[in-house]
C-alpha positions in Angstrom: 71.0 99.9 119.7 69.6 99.0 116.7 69.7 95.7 114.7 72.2 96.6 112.8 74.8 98.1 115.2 74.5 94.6 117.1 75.4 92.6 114.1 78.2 94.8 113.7 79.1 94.7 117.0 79.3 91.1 116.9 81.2 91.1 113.9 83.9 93.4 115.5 84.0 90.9 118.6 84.5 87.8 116.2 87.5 89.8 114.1 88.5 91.2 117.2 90.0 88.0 118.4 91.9 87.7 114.7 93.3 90.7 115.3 94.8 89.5 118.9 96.4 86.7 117.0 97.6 88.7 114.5 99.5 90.9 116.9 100.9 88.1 118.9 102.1 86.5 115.2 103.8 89.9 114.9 105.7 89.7 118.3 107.2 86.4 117.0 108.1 88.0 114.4 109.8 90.7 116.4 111.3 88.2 119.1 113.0 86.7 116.3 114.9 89.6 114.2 115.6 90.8 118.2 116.3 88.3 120.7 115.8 85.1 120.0 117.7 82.5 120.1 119.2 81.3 116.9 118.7 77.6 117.7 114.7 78.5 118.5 114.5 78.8 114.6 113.0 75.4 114.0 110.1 75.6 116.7 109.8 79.2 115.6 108.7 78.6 112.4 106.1 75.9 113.3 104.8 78.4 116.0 104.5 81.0 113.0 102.8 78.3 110.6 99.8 77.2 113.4 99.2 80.8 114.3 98.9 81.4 110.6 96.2 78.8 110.3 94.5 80.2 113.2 94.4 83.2 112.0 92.7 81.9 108.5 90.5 80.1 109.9 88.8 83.2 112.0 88.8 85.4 109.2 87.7 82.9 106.8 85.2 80.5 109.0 81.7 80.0 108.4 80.5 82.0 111.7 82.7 85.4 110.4 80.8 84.8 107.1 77.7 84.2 108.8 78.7 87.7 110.6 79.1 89.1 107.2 76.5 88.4 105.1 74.4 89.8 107.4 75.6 93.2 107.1 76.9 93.2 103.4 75.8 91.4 100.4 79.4 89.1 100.0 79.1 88.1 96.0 78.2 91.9 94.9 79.5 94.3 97.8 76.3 96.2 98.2 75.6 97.5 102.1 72.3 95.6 103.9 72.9 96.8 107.3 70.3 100.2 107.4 71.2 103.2 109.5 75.1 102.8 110.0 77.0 105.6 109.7 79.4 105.4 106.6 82.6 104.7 108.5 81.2 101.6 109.4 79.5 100.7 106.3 83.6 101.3 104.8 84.8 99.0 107.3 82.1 96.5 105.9 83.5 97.0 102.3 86.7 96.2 103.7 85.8 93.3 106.0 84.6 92.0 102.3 87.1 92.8 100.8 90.0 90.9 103.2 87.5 87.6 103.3 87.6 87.5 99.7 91.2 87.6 99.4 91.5 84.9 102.0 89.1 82.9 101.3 90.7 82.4 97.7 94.3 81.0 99.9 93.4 77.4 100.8 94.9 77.0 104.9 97.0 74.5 104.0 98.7 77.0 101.4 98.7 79.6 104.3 100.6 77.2 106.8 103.0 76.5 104.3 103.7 79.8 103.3 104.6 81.5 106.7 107.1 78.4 107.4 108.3 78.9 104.7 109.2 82.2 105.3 110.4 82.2 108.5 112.6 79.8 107.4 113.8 81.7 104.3 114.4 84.7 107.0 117.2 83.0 108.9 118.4 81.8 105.4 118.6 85.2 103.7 120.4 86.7 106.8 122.9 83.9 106.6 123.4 84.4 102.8 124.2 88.2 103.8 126.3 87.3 106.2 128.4 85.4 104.2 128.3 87.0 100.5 126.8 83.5 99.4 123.7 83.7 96.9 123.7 80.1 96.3 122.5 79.9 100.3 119.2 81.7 100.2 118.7 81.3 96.0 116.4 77.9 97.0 114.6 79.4 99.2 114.0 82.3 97.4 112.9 80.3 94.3 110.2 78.5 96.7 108.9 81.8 97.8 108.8 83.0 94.0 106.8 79.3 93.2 104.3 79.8 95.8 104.1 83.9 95.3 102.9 83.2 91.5 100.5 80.3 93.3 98.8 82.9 95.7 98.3 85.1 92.7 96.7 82.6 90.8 94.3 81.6 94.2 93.2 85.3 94.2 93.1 86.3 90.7 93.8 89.0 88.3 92.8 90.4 85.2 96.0 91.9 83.7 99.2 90.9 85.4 100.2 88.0 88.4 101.8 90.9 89.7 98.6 92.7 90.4 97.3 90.2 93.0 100.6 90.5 95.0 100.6 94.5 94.8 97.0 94.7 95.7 97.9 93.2 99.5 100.0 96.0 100.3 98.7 99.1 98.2 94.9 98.0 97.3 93.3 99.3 94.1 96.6 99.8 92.6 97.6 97.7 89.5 101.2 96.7 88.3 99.9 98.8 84.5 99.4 102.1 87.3 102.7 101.3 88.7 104.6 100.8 85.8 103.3 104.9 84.3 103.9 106.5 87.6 107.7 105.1 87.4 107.9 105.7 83.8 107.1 109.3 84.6 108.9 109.9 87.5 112.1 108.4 86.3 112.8 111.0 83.8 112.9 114.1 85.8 114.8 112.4 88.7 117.6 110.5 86.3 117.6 114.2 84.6 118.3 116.1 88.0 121.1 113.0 89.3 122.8 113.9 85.8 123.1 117.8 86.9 123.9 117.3 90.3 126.9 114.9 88.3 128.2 117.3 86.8 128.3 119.9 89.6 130.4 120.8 92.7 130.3 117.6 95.1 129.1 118.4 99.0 131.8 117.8 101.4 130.4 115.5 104.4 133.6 114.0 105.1 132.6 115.0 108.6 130.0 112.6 109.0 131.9 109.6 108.7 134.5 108.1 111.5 133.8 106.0 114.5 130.9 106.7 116.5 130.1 105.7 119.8 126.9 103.6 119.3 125.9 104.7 123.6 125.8 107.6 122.4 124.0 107.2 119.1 121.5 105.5 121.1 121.5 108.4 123.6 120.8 110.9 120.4 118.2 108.8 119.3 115.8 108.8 122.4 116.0 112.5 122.7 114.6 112.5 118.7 111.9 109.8 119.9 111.1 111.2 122.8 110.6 115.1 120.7 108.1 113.5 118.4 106.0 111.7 120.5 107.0 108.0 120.5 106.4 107.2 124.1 108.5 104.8 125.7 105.5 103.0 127.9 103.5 102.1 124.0 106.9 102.1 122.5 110.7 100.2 122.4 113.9 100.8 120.8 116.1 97.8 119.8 118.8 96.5 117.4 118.1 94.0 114.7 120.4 93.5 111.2 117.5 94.9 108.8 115.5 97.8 110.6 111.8 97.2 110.9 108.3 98.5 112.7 106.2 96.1 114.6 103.0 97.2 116.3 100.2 94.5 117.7 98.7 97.3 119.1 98.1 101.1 119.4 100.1 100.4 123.1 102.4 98.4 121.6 104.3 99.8 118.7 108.0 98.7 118.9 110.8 99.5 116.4 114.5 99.1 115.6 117.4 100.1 114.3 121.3 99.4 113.3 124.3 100.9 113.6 126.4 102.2 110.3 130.2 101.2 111.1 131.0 104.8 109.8 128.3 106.8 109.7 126.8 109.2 112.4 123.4 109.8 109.9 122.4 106.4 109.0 120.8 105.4 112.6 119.5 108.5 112.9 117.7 108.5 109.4 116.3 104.7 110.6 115.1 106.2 113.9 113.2 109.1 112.1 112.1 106.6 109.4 111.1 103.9 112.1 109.0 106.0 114.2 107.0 107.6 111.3 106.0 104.2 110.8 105.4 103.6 114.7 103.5 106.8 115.7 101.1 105.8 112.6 100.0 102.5 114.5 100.2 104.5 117.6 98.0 107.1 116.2 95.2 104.5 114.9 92.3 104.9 116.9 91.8 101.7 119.7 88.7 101.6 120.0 88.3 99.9 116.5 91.2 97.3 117.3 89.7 94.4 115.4 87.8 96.1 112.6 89.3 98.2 109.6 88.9 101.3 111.2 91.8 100.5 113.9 94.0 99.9 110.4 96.6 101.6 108.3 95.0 102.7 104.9 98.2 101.0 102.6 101.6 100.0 102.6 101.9 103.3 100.8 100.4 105.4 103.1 102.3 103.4 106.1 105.6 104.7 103.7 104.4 108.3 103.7 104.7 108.2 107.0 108.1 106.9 107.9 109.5 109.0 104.7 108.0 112.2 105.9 109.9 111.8 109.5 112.5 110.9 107.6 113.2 113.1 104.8 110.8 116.1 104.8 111.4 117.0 108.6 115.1 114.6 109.4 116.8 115.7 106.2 115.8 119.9 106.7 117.4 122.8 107.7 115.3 123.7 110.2 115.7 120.4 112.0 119.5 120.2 112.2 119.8 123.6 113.7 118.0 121.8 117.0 120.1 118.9 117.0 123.8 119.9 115.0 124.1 121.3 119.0 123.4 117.9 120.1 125.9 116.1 118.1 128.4 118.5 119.2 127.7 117.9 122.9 127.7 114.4 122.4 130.6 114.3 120.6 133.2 116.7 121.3 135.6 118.0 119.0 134.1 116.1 116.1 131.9 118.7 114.9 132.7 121.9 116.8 133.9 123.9 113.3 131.1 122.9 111.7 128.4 125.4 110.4 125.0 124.4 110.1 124.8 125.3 106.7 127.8 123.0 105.8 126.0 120.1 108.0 122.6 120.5 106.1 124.6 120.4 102.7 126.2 116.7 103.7 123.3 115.4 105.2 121.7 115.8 101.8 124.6 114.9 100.0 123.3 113.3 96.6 125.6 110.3 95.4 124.9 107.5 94.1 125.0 104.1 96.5 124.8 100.4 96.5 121.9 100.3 99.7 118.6 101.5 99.3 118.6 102.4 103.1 121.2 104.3 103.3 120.3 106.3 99.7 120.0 109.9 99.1 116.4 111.7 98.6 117.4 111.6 94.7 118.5 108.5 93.9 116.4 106.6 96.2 113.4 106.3 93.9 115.3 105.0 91.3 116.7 101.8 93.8 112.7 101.2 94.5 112.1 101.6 89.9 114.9 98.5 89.9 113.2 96.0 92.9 109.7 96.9 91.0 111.1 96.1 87.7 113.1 92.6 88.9 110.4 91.6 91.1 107.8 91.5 88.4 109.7 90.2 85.9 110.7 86.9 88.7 106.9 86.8 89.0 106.1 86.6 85.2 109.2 84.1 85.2 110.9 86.4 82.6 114.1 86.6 85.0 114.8 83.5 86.5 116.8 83.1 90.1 119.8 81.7 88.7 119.9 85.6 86.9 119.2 87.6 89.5 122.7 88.8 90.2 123.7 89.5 86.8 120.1 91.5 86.4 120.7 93.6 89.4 123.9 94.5 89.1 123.2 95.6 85.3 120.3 97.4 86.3 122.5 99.4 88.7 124.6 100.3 86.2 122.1 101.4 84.1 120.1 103.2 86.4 122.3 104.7 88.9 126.0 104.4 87.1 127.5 101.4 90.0 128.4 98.1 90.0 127.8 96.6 93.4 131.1 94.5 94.2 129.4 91.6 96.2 126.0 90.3 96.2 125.5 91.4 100.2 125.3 95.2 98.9 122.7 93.8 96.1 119.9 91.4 95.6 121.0 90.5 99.0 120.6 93.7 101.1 116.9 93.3 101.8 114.7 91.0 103.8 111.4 91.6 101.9 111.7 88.8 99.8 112.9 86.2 102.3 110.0 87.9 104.0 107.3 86.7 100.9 107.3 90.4 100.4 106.9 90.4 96.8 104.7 93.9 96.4 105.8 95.5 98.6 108.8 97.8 97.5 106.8 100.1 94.9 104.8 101.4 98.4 108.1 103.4 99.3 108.0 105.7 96.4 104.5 105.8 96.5 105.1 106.5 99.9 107.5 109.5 99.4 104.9 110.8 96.7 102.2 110.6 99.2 104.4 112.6 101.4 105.0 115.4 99.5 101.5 115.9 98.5 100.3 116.0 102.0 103.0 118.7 103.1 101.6 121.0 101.3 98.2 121.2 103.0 100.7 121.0 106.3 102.9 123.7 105.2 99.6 126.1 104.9 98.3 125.2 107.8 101.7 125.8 109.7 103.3 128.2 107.7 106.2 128.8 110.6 106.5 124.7 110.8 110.6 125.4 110.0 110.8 127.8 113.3 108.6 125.2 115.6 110.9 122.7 114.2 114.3 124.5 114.9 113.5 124.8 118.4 112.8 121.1 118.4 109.0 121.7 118.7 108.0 118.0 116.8 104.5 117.1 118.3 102.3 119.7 116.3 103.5 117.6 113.5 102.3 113.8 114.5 99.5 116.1 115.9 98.8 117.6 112.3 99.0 113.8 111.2 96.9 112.3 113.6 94.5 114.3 112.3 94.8 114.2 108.8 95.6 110.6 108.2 96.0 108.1 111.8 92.2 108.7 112.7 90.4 107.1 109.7 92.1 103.8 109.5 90.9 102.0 106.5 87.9 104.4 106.1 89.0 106.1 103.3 91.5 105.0 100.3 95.3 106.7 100.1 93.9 108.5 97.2 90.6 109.7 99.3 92.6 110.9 101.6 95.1 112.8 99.5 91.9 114.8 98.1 90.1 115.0 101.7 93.4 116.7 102.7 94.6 118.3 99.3 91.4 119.2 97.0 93.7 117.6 94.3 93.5 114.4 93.1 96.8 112.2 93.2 99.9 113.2 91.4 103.9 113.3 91.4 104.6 116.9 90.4 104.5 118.0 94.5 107.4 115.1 94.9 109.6 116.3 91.6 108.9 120.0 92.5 110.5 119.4 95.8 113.1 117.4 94.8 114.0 119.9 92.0 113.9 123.6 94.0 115.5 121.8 97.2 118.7 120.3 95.3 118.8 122.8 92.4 119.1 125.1 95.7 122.0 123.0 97.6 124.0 122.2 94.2 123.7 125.3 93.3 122.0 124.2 89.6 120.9 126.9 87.0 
């Protein structure tokens, strides 16, 4: 083994033990949208707060940067470490990367933050609960005050905003953000408008009271078809849906039941899992470094959207399963042709919740969090306004009024969460998508016949390969051109959006 390797081994021990605390910080996390009990909220959040500490303090210590600078030069990036192979030297670049980010968050800031947090989690569900804004609104201005702070710790050169959307989609900047939106928002409010003014889908069918046994029964069937394996895997029931892996043999999700609606857990199951099979699919023996990773939040989004959409929302995949829904529910759906059921599922109308939103309109709920978020963080839109702003947004973008402030800027968690950031990775996530299918769809040109028989694991196979291996060796734009040849671009998202509801709506 050569000097090198052994400092890099070393450094991969040290971050190893990060890691470990990471993933226990994630099953706290987990324990307490699951099962925890709702006067363990208080301790909770201190138990959050110390590990957050710990965790700072391994990845920010003087022995990890000891580690460091002997394998990369901290200040300008460049590689010391001779003769590793270039995996390794990427997973240095991002091992400098991370320890610059957190070294610019003083611990104390770090502590503070993940109470905080935790406590604005319980708060925010609360404030759904009951309809009342006023209930989470001081929380949420806390985690706005301290979001603007941690930009400011870490820098940027054009816009707060960038610092925060750099955490979950690196290299990207809010200027990027703001064109790709600008661009893609044209062509999708053009195609909502057509479908307006056509013949509405009929999917009366999939709304009436559901047995949720039996939802659950339906769901397992799906998990178990695409891989998610049950001894590395869990399926439970929390208000806001949500991933959580601390390890490649530990990747747990959840889901919620619509009151009306037979779809809506299924959609979260395929959407879930994408996101599961990903941290399943990472490879384990680089737990600890970069390599055992997910590239991006956007990337992570591709994956969960591509389950969800591209396979859960096509043709080929209801003629498996409409014969499940029949068995499991007799007399519900026993008239109903698949063509019919394929129509509703993809039903395009426009809705209050981004969850439970159509493949059209869904980019455009993502455009209004991206626009309000970065306007809170450049203190353009103030708290107090938030309402008023979403609800007018709404209007503008999608033609609604939500009628209570639970089905608007009170549906989702993220920014209880300290999220702020994150939501732009979802379309980003469905562009990614659609850009890998392509190279997919080549390679498997009968994928719609595999798929009808309920033949799933070529896909996560197909995946595995393509994106799950690399971990954080490559860049979500790298790996678009590894798989593609083409560099990044939304005309493979509107292209699909356009031929497959021009098809259903029967557009000119």
């Amino acid at each position: 083994m050569t000097a090198a390797e052994k400092d890099y081994q070393k450094i991969l021990k040290h971050s190893h033990h990060a890691r470990v605390l990471i993933g226990i910080s994630h099953l706290l996390d987990w324990d307490q949208e699951t099962y925890m009990p709702s006067s363990g909220a208080a301790i909770r959040a201190i138990q959050l707060e110390t590990l957050a500490g710990l965790i700072h303090d391994q990845k920010t210590g003087k022995k990890f940067k000891s580690l460091l600078e002997k394998l990369i030069d901290i200040p300008t990036g460049k590689i010391i470490a001779e003769g590793l192979p270039s995996a390794k030297e990427a997973a240095l670049r991002e091992w400098r990367r991370d320890y610059l980010q957190e070294i610019a968050l003083p611990k104390k800031f770090v502590k503070e933050f993940a109470k905080l947090s935790s406590q604005a989690v319980l708060a925010w569900r609360e404030a759904k609960k009951e309809n009342s804004f006023t209930k989470f609104s001081p929380f949420l201005e806390k985690i706005i005050a301290m979001s603007k702070k941690k930009a400011d710790y870490i820098g940027y050169k054009d816009h707060p905003y960038d610092a925060l959307l750099d955490h979950y989609e690196p290299n990207t900047t809010t200027k990027e953000v703001t064109a790709i939106f600008s661009d893609l928002k044209k062509p999708i409010v053009k195609l909502l408008q057509n479908i307006s003014n056509a013949k509405q889908v009929d999917d009366h069918f999939l709304h009436g009271n559901f047995s949720h046994d039996k939802q659950l029964e339906i769901a397992h069937v799906i998990l178990k078809d695409m891989g998610y394996s049950p001894e590395r895997g869990r399926l439970d029931i929390s208000a806001h849906p949500f991933s959580s892996a601390s390890h490649p043999s530990d990747s747990r999700i959840t889901t919620r039941f619509h009151k009306t609606s037979i779809i809506s857990c299924i959609s979260v199951i395929l959407h879930e899992a994408g996101h599961a099979l990903y941290e399943m699919g990472l490879p384990a023996e680089h737990y600890g470094s970069p390599l055992g990773d997910a590239i991006s939040l956007g990337m992570h989004e591709s994956q969960s959207r591509w389950w969800e959409t591209r396979i859960g929302q096509s043709k080929a995949f209801w003629k498996h399963y409409l014969p499940l829904l029949k068995e499991k529910f007799k007399g519900v759906f026993d008239k109903i042709e698949l063509g019919a059921f394929y129509k509703a599922v993809n039903k395009v109308e426009p809705s209050y919740i981004r969850v439970d939103a159509d493949e059209v309109t869904y980019p455009l709920h993502v455009i209004l969090r991206f626009e309000i978020e970065k306007a809170l963080i450049e203190g353009s839109l103030k708290v107090r306004d938030l309402p008023d702003a979403w609800n007018a947004k709404m209007q503008s973008l999608l033609g609604i009024t939500p009628r209570n402030n639970a089905e608007g800027c009170l549906q989702d968690i993220h920014w209880a969460m300290g999220g702020f950031g994150y939501f732009p990775t979802y379309t980003l996530g469905n562009i990614y998508a659609s850009q890998l299918f392509e190279p997919f769809a080549k390679k498997h040109p009968e994928w719609e016949k595999r798929v009808s028989e309920g033949d799933l694991g070529f896909i996560n196979d197909w995946l595995g390969k393509t994106v799950h291996q690399y971990g954080k060796q490559f860049t979500s734009h790298e790996i678009l051109k590894l798989a593609t040849g083409k560099d990044f671009s939304i005309n493979p998202y509107v292209s699909y959006l356009e031929e497959k509801y021009k098809e259903i709506y029967e557009l000119n």
